[in-house]
C-alpha positions, -999 to +999 in steps of 0.1 A: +171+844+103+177+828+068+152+809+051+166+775+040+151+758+010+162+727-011+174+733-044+185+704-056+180+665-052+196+633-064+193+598-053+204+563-065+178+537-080+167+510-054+185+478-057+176+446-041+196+435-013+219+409-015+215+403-051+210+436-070+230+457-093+241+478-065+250+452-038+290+453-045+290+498-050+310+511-020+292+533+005+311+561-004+312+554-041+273+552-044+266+581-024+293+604-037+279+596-071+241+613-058+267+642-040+279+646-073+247+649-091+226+673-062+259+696-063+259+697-101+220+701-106+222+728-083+246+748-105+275+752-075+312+746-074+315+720-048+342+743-031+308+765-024+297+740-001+298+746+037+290+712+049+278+676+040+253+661+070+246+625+057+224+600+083+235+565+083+222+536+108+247+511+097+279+524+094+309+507+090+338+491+063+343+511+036+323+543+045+353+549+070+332+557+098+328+590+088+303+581+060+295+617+050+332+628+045+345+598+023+311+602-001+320+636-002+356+627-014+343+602-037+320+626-053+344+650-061+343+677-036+374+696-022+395+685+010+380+720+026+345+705+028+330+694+060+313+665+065+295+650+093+275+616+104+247+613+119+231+581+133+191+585+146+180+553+137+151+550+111+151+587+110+185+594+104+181+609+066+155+634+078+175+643+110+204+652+089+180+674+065+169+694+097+202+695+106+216+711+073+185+733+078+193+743+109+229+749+098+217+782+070+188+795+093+208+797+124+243+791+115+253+810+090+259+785+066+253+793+026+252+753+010+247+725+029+241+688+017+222+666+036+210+633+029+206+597+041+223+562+033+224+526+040+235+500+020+218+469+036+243+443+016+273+454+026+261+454+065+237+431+073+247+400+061+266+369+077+299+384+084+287+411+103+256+392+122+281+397+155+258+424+164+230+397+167+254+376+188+263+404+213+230+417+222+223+430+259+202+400+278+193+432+296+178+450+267+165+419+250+147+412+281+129+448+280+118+453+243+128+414+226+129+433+192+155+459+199+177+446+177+157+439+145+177+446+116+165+473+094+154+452+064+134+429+088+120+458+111+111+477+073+088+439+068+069+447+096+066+483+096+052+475+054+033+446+067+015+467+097+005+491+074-002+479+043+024+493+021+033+472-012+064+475-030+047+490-057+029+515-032 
């Protein structure tokens, strides 16, 4: 079995939602840029890569439901890469990190990217609260909270714990 290791790592800054500088950035645009950047820091030709695993829990719009193969455009990688996205809720980005590791002990794979997105501003806001509006009475009526949106559910999770912003 192969070893997999990470050689590389990019990410964007942290914007506030709504109202940051990175509120009106595309899905694909803002996470092909951080494709971009891991693929260059690691000193590959994009071509070398085998597959792109991106988690996403909210996607839709732009990132053209296949959130990991439009970034990977965007960023600059040929037609001939893979990419593929996963949704595990709140744990998507590490799932697809396993999933890419998986990939070059077991699979054979030499490069894979891996990674996790959301762009809360171009989600959950008032044009696409219909998810709000369609929840199950059924499911609502076993956990009330199932269908907290992420920023609110991240609140509580910070608040429960005690972890600041600046923490």
């Amino acid at each position: 079995m192969t070893n997999a290791v990470i050689v590389s790592t990019a990410r964007t800054g942290i914007g506030r939602a709504y109202k940051g500088s990175l509120n009106n950035i595309k899905p694909p645009t803002l996470l092909g840029h951080v494709i971009h950047y891991a693929v260059l820091r690691a000193g590959i030709e994009g071509g070398e890569v085998d597959d792109v695993v991106i988690g996403t829990v909210l996607g839709a719009g732009t990132t053209g439901m296949n959130l990991a193969r439009t970034a990977l455009l965007a960023g600059g990688l040929p037609v001939e890469v893979a990419g593929q996205t996963m949704d595990r809720q709140c744990s998507s980005g590490l799932m697809a990190i396993a999933t890419a590791a998986k990939q070059i002990a077991v699979d054979g794979m030499r490069v894979v990217v891996a990674g996790g997105h959301e762009n809360i501003s171009a989600v959950q806001n008032e044009y696409m609260q219909w998810v709000a509006r369609d929840a199950d009475p059924k499911v609502l009526a076993t956990v009330g909270t199932a269908y907290m949106p992420m920023l609110e559910t991240a609140e509580f999770v910070a608040r429960k714990y005690a972890v600041s912003r600046e923490m």
